[in-house]
N, C-alpha and C positions, 0 to 999 in steps of 0.2 A: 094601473094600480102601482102604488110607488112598491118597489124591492126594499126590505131592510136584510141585512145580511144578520145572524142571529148568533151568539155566541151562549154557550150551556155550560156551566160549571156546576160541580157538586162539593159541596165542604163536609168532611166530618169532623169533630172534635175526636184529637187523640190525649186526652186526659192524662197515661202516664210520658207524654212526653210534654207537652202544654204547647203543643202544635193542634193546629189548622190543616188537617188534610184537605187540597184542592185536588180534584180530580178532571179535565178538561180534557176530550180527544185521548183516551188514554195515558195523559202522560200527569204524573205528581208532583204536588208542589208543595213544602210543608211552609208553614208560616208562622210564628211568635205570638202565641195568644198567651202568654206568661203574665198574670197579673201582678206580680211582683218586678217585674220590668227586668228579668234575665232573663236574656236572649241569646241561649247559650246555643240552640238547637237547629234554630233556624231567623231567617230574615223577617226582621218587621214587620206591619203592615207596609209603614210609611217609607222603609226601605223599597218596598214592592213597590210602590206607587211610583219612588224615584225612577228605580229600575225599571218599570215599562216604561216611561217618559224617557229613557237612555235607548233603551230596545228599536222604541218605536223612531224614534229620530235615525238614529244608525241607519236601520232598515231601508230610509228612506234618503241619507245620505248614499249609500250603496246604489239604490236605483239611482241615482240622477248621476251619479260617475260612470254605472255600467250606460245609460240611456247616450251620454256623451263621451265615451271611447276612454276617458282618464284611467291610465294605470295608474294600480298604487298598490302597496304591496303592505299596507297595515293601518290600521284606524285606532287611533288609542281616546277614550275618552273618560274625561272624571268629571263625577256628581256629587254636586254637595245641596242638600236639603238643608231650611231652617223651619221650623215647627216652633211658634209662640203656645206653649203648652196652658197660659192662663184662658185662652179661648174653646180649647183646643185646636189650635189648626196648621199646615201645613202651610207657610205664608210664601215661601220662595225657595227656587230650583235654578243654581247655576249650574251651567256644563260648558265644558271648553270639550271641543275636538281637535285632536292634528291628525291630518291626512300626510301618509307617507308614501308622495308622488309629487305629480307635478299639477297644481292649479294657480299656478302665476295668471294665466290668461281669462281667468274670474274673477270678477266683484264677490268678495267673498261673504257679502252680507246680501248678495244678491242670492247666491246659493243656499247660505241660512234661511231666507226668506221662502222658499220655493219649498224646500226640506220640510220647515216648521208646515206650511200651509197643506203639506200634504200627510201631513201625519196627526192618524185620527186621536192619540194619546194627547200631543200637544194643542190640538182645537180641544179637547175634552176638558184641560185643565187651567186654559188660559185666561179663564175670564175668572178663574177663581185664584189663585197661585201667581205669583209673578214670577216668569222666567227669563230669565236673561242668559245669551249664549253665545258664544264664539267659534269659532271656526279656523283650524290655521292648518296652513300647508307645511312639511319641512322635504325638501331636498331639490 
């Protein structure tokens, strides 16, 4: 019998703040249900969406440094979403990362490649979203 691993969220609408209470594993998240589109209180959806797509790569960038010994002393990475609002949808997700260590001795699209494939955010959104990413090392 195949395993699927299961993830349980609960939402409630908070009305006077025009949030999205997620509740997940004890821990809270508020989210931007403002139909007037001020988003004063919390993160968008389509924010959220960037932001696991950032999460999830990280986390997996992290395994494959820790899996092969690379020290590095900081990961900085920036996300920019584009959203064609006439469809609605959420068309394309840049990220660049610099690693603050030393990966001279990787193909560093070899490393993106291995990153991207193990991260279940990035298969989730790939066939829908076009991502494009980079990777660079500094010191």
């Amino acid at each position: 019998m195949e395993f699927l691993q299961e993830f349980k969220l609960k939402t409630k609408f908070l009305p006077e703040e025009s949030v999205a209470l997620h509740i997940a594993r004890d821990l809270e998240t508020k989210i931007s249900v403002n139909p007037d589109r001020k988003h004063k209180n919390a993160h968008t959806p389509v924010e959220m969406v960037i932001a696991a797509l950032g999460s999830c790569v990280m986390i997996n960038l992290q395994r494959f440094l820790l899996d092969e010994g690379v020290k590095y002393s900081d990961i900085d990475m920036e996300l920019k979403g584009y959203r064609d609002p006439e469809i609605p949808k959420l068309v394309k997700i840049e990220y660049s990362i610099k690693v603050d260590g030393n990966l001279k001795e990787y193909d560093l699209e070899e490393v993106k490649a291995k990153i991207e494939k193990s991260s279940t955010t990035y298969n989730t959104l790939k066939d829908a979203v076009e991502i494009i990413g980079k990777i660079e090392f500094s010191k």
